[in-house]
N, C-alpha and C positions, 0 to 999 in steps of 0.2 A: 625588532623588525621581523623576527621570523614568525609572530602569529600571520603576518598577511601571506603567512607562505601556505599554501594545502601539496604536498607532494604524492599524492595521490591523482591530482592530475598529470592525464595522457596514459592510465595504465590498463584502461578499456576502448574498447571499440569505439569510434570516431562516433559522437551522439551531440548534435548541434540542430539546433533550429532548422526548420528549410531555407536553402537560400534561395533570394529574391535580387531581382535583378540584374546586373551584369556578372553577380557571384553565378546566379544559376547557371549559367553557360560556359561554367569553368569545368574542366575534366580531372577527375584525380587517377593518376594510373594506378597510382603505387599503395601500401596496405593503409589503409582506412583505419589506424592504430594507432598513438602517439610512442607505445614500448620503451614509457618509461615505468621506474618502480621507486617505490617509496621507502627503501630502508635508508638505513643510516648512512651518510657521507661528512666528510668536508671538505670547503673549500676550495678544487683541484690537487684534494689530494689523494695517495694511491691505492685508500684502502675504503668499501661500502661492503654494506651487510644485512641482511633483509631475510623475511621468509621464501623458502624454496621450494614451490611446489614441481620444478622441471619441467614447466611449459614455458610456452612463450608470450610473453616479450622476458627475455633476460634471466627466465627460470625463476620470475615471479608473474603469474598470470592466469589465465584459464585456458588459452589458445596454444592450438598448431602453428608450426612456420608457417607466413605466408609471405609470397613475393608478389602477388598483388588484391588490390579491391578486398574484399570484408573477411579477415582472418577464421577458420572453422575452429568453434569450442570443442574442447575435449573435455571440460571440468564444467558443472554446472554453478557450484559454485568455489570459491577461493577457498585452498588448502593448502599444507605444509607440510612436507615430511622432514621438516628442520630448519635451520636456518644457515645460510653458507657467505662464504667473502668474495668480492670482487667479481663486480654486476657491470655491463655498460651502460650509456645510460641514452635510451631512444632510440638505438639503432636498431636496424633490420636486421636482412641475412648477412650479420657479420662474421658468419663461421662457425666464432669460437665463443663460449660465455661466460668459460670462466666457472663461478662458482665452487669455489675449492675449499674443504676442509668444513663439510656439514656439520652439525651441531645438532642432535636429536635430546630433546628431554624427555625422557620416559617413564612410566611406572610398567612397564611390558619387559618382556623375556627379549635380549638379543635376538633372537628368531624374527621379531617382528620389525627389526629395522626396513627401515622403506617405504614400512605404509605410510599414508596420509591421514591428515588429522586436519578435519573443519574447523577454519582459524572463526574463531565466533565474536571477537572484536579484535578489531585494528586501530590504531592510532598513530599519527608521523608529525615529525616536525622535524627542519633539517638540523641535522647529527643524530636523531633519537628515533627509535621506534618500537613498538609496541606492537604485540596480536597474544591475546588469549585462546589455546586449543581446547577443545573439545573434552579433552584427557583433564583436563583442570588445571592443568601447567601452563602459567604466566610467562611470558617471555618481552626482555625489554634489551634492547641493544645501543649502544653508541660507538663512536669510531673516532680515531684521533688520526694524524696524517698519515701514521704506519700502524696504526695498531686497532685492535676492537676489543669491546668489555661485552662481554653481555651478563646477562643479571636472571635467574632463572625462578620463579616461585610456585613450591611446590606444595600438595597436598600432603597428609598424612599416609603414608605407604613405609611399607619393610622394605624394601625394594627399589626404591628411587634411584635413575642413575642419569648423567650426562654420554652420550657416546660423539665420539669425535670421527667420523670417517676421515679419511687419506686420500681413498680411492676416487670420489666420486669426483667427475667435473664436467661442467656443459648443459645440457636439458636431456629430459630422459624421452624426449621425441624421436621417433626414428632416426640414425644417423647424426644427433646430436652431440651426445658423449664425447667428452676431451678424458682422453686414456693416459694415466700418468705415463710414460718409459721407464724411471725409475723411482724409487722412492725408499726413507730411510726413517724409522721413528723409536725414539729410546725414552725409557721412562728413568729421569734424573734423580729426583728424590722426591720424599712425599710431595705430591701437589705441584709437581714439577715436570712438565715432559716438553719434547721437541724434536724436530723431524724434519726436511724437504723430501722435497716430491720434485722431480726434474717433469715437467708440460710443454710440449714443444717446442724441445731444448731449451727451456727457460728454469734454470734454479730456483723453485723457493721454498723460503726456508718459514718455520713457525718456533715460537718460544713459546708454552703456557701456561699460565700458572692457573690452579682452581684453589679454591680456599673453604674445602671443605676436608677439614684437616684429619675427621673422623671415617670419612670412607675412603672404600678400596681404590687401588689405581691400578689400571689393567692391560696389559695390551690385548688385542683379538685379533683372529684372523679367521674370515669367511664364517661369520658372527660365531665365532668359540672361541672361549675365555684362552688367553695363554696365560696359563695359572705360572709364578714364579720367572716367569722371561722377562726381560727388561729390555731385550732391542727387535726390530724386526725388519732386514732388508731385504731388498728387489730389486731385480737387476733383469732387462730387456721384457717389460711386460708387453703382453700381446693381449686385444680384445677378447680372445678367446681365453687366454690364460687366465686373465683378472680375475679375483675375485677379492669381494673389500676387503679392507683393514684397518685398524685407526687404535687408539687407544679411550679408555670408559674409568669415571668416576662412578662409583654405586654406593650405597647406603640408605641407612633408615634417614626418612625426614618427619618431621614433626610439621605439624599447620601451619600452613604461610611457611614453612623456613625458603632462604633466600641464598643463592650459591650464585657466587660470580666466576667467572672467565674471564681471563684477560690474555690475546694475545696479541705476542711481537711480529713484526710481518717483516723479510729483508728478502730480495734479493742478489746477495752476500754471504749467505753463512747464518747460522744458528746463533754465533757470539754477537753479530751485527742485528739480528733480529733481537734479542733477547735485549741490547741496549736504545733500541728502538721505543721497544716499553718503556724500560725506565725512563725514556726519553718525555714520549707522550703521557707516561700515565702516574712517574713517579715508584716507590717502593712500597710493597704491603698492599694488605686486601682494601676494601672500601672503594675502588678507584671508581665506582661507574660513577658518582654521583658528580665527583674532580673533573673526572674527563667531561662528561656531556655540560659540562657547565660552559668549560673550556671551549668545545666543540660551537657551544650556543652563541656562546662570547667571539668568535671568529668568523661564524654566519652574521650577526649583527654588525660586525664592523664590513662585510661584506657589501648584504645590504644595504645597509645606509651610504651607500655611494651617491645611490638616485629615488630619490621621494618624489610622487605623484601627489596629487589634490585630485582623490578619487570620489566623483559623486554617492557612489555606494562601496559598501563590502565585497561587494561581487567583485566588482571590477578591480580592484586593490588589490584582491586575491589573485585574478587571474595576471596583473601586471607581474606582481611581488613571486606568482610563481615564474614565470616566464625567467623572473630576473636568477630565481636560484638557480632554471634547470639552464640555464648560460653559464652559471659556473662551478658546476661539476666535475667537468673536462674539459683538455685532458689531466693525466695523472701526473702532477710531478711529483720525480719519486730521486732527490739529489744524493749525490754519492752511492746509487745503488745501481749500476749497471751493471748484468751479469755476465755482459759478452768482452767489457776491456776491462784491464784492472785501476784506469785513472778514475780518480773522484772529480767531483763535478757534474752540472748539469745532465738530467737521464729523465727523459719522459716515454710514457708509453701512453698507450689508446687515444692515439689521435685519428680519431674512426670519422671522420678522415676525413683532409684537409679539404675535397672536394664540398665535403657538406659544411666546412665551418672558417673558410678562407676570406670571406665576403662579411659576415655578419660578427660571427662567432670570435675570431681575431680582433676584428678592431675594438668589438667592444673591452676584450682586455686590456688591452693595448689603453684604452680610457681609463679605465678605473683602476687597473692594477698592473701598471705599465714594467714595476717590477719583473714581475709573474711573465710578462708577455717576454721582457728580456732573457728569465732565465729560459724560458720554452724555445725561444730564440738559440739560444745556447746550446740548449738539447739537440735541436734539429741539429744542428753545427755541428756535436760530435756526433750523429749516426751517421752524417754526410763523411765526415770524417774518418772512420772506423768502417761503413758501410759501404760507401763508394756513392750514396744517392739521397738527394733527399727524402724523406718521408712522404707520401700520399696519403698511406695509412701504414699506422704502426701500431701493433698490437701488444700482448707483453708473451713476445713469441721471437724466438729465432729468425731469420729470415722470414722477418713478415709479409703477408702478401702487400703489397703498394700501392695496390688497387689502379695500376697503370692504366686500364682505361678508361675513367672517372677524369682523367685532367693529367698537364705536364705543367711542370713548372710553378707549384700553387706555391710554395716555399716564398720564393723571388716576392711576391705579393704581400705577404708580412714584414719581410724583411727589409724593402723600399720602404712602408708604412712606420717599420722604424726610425730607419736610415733618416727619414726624411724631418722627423722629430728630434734629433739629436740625443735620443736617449741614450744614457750612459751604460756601459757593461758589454757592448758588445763590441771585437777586433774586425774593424771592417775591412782592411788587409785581407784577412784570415777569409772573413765573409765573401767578398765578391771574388778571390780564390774561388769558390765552393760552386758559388751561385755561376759562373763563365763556366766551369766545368759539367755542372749539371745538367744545362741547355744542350749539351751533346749528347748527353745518353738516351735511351730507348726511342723515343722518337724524333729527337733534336737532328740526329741522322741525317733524316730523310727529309727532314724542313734544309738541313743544311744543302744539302745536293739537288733535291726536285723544289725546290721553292715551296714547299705545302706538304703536311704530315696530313694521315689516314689513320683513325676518324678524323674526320675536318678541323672540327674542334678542337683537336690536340695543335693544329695550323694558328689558333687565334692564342690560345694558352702561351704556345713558346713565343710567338711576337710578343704579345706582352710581358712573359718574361725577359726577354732582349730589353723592351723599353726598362722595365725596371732596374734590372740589373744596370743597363745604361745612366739612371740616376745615381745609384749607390757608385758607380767608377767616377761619376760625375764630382762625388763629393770627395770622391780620395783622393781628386786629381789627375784620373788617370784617364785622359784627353782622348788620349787615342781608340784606345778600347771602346769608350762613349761614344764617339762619333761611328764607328764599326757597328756597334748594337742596336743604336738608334735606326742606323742603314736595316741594318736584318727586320727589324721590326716594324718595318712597312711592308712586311709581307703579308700583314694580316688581311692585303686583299684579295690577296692568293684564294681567298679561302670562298670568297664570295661569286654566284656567279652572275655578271654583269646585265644579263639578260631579265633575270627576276629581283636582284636584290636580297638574295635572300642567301642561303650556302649552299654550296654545291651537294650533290648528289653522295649521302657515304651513309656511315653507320653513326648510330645517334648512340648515346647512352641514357637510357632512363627517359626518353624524350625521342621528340623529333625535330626535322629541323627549324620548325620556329619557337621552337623552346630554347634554340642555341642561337638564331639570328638575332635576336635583338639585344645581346649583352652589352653591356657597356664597355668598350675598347678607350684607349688613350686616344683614339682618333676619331672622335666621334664625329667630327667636323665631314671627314671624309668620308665615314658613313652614311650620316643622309644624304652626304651626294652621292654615292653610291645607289641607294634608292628613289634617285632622280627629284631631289629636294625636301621639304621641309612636308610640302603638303601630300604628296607621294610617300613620307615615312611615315606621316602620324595617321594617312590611312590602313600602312599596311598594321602600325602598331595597332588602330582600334578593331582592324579585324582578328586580331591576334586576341585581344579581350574582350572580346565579344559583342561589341558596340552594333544594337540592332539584329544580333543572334537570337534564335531561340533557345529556350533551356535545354540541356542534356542531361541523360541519364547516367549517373555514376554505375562503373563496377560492383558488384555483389558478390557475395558470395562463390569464390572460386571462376572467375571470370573466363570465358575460353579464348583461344587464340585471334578468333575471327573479333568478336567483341575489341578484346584489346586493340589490332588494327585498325580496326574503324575508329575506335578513341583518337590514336595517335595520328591517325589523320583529317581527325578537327583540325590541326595545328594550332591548338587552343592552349591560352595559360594554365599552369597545371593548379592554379590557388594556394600556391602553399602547402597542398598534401606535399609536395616534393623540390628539390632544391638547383634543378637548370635552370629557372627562368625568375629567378628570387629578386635580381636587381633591376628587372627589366621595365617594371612601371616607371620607375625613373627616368629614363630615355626619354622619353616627352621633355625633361628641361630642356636636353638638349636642342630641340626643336619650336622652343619657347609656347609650350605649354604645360606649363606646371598643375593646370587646371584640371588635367584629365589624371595626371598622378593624386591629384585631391581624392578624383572620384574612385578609383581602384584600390587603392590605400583606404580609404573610407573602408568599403565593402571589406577587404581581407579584416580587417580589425577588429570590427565586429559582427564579423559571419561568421569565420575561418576560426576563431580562438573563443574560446568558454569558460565557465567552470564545471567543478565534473570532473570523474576520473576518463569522460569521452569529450574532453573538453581542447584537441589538440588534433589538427585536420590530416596529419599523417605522422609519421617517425618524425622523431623531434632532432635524431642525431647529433648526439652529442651538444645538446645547446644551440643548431642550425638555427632551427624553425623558431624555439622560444626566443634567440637573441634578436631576429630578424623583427619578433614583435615590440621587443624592447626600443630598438629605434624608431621603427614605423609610428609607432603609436606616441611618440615624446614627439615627434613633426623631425626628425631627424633622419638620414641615410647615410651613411660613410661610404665613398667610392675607394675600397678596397687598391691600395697600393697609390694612388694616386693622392692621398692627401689631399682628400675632400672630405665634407660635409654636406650635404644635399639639405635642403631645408620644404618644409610643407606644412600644414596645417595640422596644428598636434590635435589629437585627443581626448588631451586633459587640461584643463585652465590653469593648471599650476605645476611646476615639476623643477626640478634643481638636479643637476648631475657635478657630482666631487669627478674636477678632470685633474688633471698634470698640476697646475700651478695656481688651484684655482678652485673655483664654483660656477657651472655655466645654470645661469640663471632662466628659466621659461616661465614667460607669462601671455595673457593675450587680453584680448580687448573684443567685446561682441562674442564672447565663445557660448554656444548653447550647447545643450549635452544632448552628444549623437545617440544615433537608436539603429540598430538590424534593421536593415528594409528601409531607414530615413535618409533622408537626404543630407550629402555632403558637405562641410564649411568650405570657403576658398580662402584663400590670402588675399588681403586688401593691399596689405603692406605692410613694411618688419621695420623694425625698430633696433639696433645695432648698438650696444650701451647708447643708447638714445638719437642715435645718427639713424639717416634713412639708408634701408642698404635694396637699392634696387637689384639685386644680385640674386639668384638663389642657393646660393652656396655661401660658405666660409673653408678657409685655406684649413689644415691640420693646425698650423700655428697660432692660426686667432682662437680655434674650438678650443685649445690645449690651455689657452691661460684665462680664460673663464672669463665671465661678464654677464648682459643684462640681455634677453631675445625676445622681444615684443610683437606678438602675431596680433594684427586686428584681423579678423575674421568677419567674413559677409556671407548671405545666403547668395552671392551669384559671383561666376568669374570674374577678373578684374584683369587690367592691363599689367599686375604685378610679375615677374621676372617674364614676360615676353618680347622684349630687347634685349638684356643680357643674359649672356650663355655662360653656360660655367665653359670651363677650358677643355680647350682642345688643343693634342700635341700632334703636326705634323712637318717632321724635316724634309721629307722631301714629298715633290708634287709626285712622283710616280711608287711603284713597287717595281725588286726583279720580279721578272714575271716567271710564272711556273713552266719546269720545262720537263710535267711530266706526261707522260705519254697515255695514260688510262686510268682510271675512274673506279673507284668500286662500284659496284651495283646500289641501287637506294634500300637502304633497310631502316627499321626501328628495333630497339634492345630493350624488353621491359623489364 
């Protein structure tokens, strides 16, 4: 299954068809990039590896940071001053990037470490990757869950050497750089070295063996040989002070010869790294061919979760990527936490839950319900050990949280579990965490003023109330349920009655009709809040642009003024970005599923390509690709609430491996959609052969798999326009807010 995979898309600038019709009037704020990169991974697990040229996206690219509209080239074309480990994978301005422990092959003097070398072929498939430099040295890499091989072919040269920096982490763009604090590296015995590097406050450590048993092994520093030294430590480095250091294999190579690398990666210790290897890769040289085999063989069972019946190649491709770059991240990295000393569940680069709570979760949660347990776990102990759940977690110390992106996104997987009976997790232990959490940073002020600032954070902690309110529900614990449930009709706190729409605050990444129309537990109460059914789907269609003229997207370096005007279209942002992701949906609620046909249409095949510009913005950690992964099968999961949304799929054929089971997709009438062509509808579903006038399925029907029958029409039909999925509301009113003032109206790009 991993030929249908190209991971080379999303790693150039946004390059898609024009769009036509109601896409044209969609606004993208955010970079017009998908930032992702195509070296080696597997699986969600904690170690990728790829060429490094230190631009952006991820320090494989040609591009400047950009935070919004069409990223500025600094590289004309693609180059590498090596290749280095752990990339993210789609995200923006996430900081940090990572990138540790370069890998240069060279037939050049140490002096010339740095420069770039014009990569002249490239080739990827998930776990493996390939680029030919300019210099005549072959480079091929694979990665196993903690560890990487790479495999180096070189020309005839006296002088042939591998050099390993220490130093180097981050992109080499202005104020990019992650500067070790400390670091330690000793050369063991022939063809043997290891070392950690302490990165924001983060331990880790490398094991590595080379198996070229007739050259020198060397340590350097500030590119000069340290002839005869065998350790080299640093203790409080400073940007200014830095200067590299790593340790270098050199010798004669003869044509074509082939020198591998192999190292262990831990978060623990050198002895923990070093059985990491043996772990993933076994003992003795030879290993790349074992590992990426291994690596292939875990992508393929991956994949084959969910097969489509793709009219073309194209489309295959672009499905089968979407499905990889959904399961890249995050990293589980078990028994290797560097901040407690208990084994057990440890994940990092959950970049971040804001981008991948909705889409990105539950599709784990389907296919590798495992995986989603132990991530589940994870969170649990930082909650644990840190005092908070995760927003975002990085493989950093006191990560940033990303606390104004969202509160409470935890509670949201964790109900999604709860609500499945999945085995492995202490729900005691759990709704502990989850009651506790609801009161920090801004739970506060929901508690006391009825409504948190940004507004949005006011809709967040209600529905983590509701949720957490299921999971006490199931442990029995009555009382607390009934309390949370109360709290969580505050969510109208947040709205203001006059417009329907949210109150006056600060947006993140959006404005405020990017955040009004999410999907809440009460949706019921929602459109009446918008003074009924027909008063909401007009405000919805003016939100997507039904009878708008087209807009012009962001460019190149966009200025302030531009961007305002944007965010006051109050227009869908298409998928370049992730506030307004579940919001075509809303329409069931309002019994027209008709118009999610048509929206869902357009993003599918406007919004997504193939192509390395084939992905409408930051893909974020598998945000935007899992979103298409459902969209396009005629599926939605309503994130915590243990739905499924149902709609007119994409593709006439398709099977998803769930929980207990195979959920079977087929249809009837299905003709193959076109950019720019017009939409299929639902005639009516077929339910293991039952009619289900519903547009939904419960988590527990999805989970034990069956038979899903779309007949499809070229016109609306009266299908799910009587039945509503669910709506929870206990009581008829909210406390009402007893705060006093208002922030001003703003937009955050």
């Amino acid at each position: 299954m991993t030929r249908r995979v190209d991971p080379f898309i999303g790693t150039e600038v946004t390059e898609l068809p024009p769009q036509t019709g109601l896409a044209a009037t969609w606004w993208w704020p955010k970079p017009q990039i998908g930032n992702t990169h195509p070296g080696a991974t597997s699986p969600l697990g904690m170690v990728s590896a790829c060429a490094y040229s230190g631009a952006y996206p991820t320090g494989y690219g040609r591009y400047d940071l950009s935070l919004d509209g069409i990223p500025p080239v600094i590289h004309d074309r693609q180059l590498a001053s090596g290749f280095t480990h752990f990339q993210q994978s789609g995200t923006g301005a996430i900081r940090k990037y990572y990138n540790y422990f370069r890998v240069t092959p060279t037939v050049e003097p140490l002096d010339e470490l740095g420069r770039s070398y014009e990569i002249t072929d490239e080739q990827a498939e998930p776990g493996w990757y390939r680029a030919e430099l300019d210099s005549g040295i072959s480079a091929e890499i694979t990665v196993g869950p903690k560890s990487a091989v790479h495999r180096y072919t070189f020309p005839r040269h006296n002088n042939a050497r591998v050099v390993i920096d220490f130093s180097l982490g981050g992109l080499s763009i202005p104020y990019g750089a992650t500067v070790p604090l400390r670091a330690h590296l000793e050369s063991l015995e022939p063809g043997v070295a290891a070392g950690e590097i302490v990165v924001e406050g983060t331990p880790l450590s490398v094991y590595i063996e080379c198996d070229a048993p007739t050259w020198r092994r060397m340590l350097w520093y500030d590119r000069r040989l340290m002839h005869g030294g065998t350790r080299l430590d640093f203790d409080r480095i400073r940007p200014t002070t830095l200067r590299p250091f790593g340790v270098m294999w050199a010798g004669p190579s003869a044509p074509g010869e082939q020198v591998e690398l192999r190292f262990g990666f831990s978060l623990r210790g050198v002895e923990q790294a070093r059985q990491n290897l043996r772990d993933d890769c076994g003992d003795g040289a030879d290993a790349f061919d074992r590992r990426r085999e291994l690596t292939r063989a875990s992508w393929n069972d991956a994949l084959e979760k969910v097969d489509v019946v793709a009219p073309t190649q194209e489309r295959e491709t672009v499905f089968g990527t979407a499905l990889y770059h959904s399961l890249i991240k995050p990293c589980l990295a078990p028994d290797e936490s560097p901040y407690w000393p208990t084994d057990g569940a440890f994940a990092f680069d959950i970049s971040t839950m804001w981008d991948i709570y909705r889409t990105q979760l539950p599709l784990l949660t389907t296919l590798v319900p495992e995986k989603a347990v132990e991530l589940a776990n994870a969170m649990l102990n930082i909650c644990e050990e840190e005092g908070n759940f995760p927003i975002g977690y990085r493989m950093a110390r006191g990560s940033d949280r990303f606390s104004r992106q969202g509160s409470a996104l935890a509670h949201t997987f964790l109900a999604d579990l709860c609500a499945l009976d999945l085995p492995g997790i202490e729900w005691d232990w759990a709704l502990v965490h989850m009651a506790n959490d609801l009161r920090r940073t801004y739970g506060e002020e929901y508690l006391q003023r009825g409504e948190a600032h940004p507004i949005t954070h006011t809709l967040d902690i209600a529905f983590g109330y509701w949720c957490t309110a299921q999971v006490a529900e199931k442990v029995g614990d009555k009382a607390l349920a009934e309390q949370f449930y109360t709290l969580s009709e505050r969510w109208v706190n947040a709205f203001d009655p006059a417009t329907g729409l949210l109150k006056d605050s600060t947006f993140y990444e959006g404005s405020r009709h990017n955040y009004s129309f999410r999907i809440l537990h009460d949706m019921a109460g929602r459109i009446a809040l918008s003074g009924g059914d027909d008063a909401f789907i007009e405000q919805l269609d003016a939100f997507f642009g039904y009878g708008a003229a087209p807009v012009t997207q962001p460019g190149l370096a966009p200025g302030p003024d531009e961007l305002l005007a944007g965010y006051r279209l109050g227009r869908f942002e298409g998928l370049n970005n992730e506030p307004d992701m579940e919001v075509p949906w809303a329409y069931h609620w309002a019994g027209r599923p008709d118009r999610t046909a048509e929206i869902v249409h357009d993003i599918v095949h406007q919004q997504f390509g193939p192509g390395r510009g084939g992905l409408p913005g930051n893909d974020d950690s598998g945000g935007i690709s899992s979103w298409y992964v459902w969209a396009s099968l005629g599926l939605f999961p309503v994130a915590g609430q243990n739905l499924v949304l149902l709609g007119p799929p994409s593709y006439p054929e398709a099977s998803i491996a769930v929980g207990d089971g195979t959920l079977r997709i087929a249809t009837d009438g299905f003709t193959e959609p076109t950019a720019g062509g017009p939409p299929q509808y639902v005639q009516s579903v077929l339910w293991n052969g039952e009619p289900l006038e519903r547009t939904y399925l419960h988590g527990g029907e999805f989970r034990r798999g069956g038979d899903l029958l779309f007949r499809l029409g070229a016109e609306p039909s009266d299908w799910g326009t009587a039945v509503r999925p669910p709506s929870s509301s206990r009581r008829s009113t909210a406390l009402p807010t007893t705060s006093t003032s208002v922030p001003p109206a703003a937009v955050e790009g």
